[in-house]
C-alpha positions in Angstrom: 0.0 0.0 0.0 1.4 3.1 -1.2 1.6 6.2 1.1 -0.2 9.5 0.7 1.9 12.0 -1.7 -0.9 14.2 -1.1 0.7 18.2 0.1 -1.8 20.3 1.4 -1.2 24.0 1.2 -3.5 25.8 3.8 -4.3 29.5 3.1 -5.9 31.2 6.2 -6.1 34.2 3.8 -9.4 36.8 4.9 -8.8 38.9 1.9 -6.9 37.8 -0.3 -6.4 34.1 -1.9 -2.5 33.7 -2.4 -2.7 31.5 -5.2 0.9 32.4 -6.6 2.5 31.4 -3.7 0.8 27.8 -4.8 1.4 28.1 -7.7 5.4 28.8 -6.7 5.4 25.7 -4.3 3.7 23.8 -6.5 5.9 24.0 -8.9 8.9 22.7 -7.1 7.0 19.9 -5.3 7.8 17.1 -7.7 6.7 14.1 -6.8 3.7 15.6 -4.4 0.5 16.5 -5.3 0.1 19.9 -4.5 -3.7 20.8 -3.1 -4.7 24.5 -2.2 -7.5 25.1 0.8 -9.0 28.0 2.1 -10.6 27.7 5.5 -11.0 31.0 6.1 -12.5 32.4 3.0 -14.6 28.9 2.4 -14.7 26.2 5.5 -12.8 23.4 6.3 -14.7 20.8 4.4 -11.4 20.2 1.9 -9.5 19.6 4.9 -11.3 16.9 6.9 -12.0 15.4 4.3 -8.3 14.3 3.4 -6.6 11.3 4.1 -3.5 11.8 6.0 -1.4 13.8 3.8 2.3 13.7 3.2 3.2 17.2 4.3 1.2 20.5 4.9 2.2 24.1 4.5 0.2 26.7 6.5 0.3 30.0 4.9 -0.1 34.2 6.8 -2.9 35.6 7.4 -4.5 38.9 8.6 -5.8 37.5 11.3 -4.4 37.6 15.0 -4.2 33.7 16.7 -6.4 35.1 19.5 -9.5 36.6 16.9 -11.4 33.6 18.1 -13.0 33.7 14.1 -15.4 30.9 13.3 -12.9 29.1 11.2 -9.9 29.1 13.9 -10.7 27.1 16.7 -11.4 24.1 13.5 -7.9 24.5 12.2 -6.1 24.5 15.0 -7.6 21.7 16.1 -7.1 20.2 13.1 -3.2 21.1 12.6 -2.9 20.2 16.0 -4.4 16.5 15.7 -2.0 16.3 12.3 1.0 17.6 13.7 0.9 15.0 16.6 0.2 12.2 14.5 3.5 13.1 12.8 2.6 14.6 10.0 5.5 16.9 8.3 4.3 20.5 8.9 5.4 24.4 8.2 4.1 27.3 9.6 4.5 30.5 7.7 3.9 33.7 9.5 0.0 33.2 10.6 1.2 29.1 10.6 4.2 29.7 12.5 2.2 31.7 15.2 -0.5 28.9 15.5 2.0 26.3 15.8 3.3 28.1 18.8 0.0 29.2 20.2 -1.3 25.4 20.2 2.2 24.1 21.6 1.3 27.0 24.4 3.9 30.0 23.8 2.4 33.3 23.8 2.0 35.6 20.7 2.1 39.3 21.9 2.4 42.4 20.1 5.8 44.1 18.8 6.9 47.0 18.3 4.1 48.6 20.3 1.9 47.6 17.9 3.0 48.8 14.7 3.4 46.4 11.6 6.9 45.8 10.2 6.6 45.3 6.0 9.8 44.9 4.2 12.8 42.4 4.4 15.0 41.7 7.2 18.0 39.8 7.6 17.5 36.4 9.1 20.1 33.8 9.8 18.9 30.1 9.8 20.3 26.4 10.8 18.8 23.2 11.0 20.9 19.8 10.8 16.8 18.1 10.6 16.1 20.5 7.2 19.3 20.0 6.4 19.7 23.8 6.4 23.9 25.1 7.1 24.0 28.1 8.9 23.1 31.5 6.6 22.3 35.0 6.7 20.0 36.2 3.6 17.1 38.5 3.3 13.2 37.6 3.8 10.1 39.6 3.4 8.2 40.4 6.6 4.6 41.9 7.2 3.3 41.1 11.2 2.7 42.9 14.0 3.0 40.2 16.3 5.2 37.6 17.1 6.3 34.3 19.0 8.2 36.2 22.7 8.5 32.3 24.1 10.0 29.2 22.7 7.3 26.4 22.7 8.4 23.3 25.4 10.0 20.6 23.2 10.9 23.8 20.6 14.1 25.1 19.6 15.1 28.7 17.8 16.6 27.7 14.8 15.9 31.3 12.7 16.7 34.6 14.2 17.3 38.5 13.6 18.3 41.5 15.2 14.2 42.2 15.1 13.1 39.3 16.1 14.6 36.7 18.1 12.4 33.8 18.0 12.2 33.9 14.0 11.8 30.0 13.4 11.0 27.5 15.4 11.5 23.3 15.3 10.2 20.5 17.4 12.8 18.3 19.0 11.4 15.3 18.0 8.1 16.1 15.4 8.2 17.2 11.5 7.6 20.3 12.7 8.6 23.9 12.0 7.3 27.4 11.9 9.3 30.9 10.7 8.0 34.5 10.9 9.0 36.3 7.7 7.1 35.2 4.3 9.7 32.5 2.9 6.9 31.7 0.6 6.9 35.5 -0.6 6.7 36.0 -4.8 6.0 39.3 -6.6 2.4 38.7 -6.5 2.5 38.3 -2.8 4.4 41.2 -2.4 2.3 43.7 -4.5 -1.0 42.1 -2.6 0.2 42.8 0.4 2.3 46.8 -0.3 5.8 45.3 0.9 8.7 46.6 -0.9 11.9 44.9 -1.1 15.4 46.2 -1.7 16.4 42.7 -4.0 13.2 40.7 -4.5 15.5 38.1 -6.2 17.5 37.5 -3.6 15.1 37.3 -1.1 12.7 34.9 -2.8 16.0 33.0 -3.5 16.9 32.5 0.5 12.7 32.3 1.2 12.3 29.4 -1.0 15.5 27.6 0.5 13.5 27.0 3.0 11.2 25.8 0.8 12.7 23.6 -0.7 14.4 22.0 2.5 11.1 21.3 3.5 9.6 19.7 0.6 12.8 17.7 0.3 12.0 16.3 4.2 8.1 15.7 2.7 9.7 13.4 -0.7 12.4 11.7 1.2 9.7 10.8 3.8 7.0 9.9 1.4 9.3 7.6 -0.5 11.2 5.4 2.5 7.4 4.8 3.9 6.4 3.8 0.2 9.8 1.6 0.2 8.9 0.1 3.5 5.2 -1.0 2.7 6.0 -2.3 -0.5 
């Protein structure tokens, strides 16, 4: 029996549907099959009704983890049940904040408040991602922010900003990072952030990309090898 290759790419958008950051994902997940859900704008239906998937990618979001909107207490239920059941997962901005607010770590305001748009520079290192130590650029656009490693978490992306930039379970597929690694143009012009080198930083964002969807195929294939 073969397992899922199914990727789910969960858009909490309110506004606006980022369906070129899909698109961009989507194009380098070879060998997954790439689905795009929007609990938020629509309901969760597309999402409870998947089989276990092989990875999932949890995009930003307008929204604040503590909104308390109809459609958040679902999916982080959901994500929650997922991720403890071992199933690869990457929060992005929004994701990354949920991922700390269910492991219990507090999301507070920064800043006093104000919203940072732009890029910052964000060094990164995970032996389980298989990510070396690097320093590049990455779009940001939040107000708030993870002030408290999760129990069982580690840092493993930081700035001058923002300490707590990424975040990986010890033990679980697991991870979460503030700033937009899954930024493209169309992202950035939806959402007014100007960048100094957009090139450069969609290049280091989509490393991180890329690491993870690597961790999803190599996964996906040694449980297909095992139950064949």
């Amino acid at each position: 029996m073969s397992v899922s290759q199914n990727l789910l790419i969960v858009d909490p958008a309110t506004r606006v549907a980022e369906t070129e950051c899909f698109d961009a994902i989507a194009e380098r997940a070879m060998g997954l099959i790439p689905s795009y859900h929007l609990p938020a704008i629509q309901d969760m239906s597309s999402l409870t009704s998947q089989e276990t998937p092989a990875g999932i990618i949890v995009l930003g979001s307008g929204a604040s983890v503590y909104d308390d909107l109809p459609w958040q207490a679902p999916l982080h239920a959901w994500t929650r049940a997922q991720m403890l059941s071992g199933v690869p997962t990457l929060g992005i901005c929004y994701g990354h904040q949920m991922i700390a607010h269910i492991f219990g770590a507090p999301v507070e305001l920064l800043w006093d408040g104000h919203k940072e748009k732009g890029a910052r520079q964000v060094t990164a290192a995970s032996s389980r991602l298989g990510l070396e130590e690097a320093t590049g650029p990455l779009a940001v656009s939040h107000r708030e922010g993870v002030v408290e490693c999760p129990d069982n978490f580690s840092v493993f992306a930081w700035s001058d900003d923002v300490t707590i930039d990424g975040i990986e379970h010890a033990t679980l597929p697991v991870w979460g990072v503030q700033p937009h690694v899954e930024a493209v143009d169309g992202f950035l012009k939806n959402n007014g952030i100007a960048v100094p080198n957009p090139d450069k930083t969609f290049r280091y964002g989509y490393r991180f990309i890329d690491a993870f969807l690597a961790l999803v195929m190599n996964r996906q294939s040694s449980a297909n090898t095992a139950h064949s």
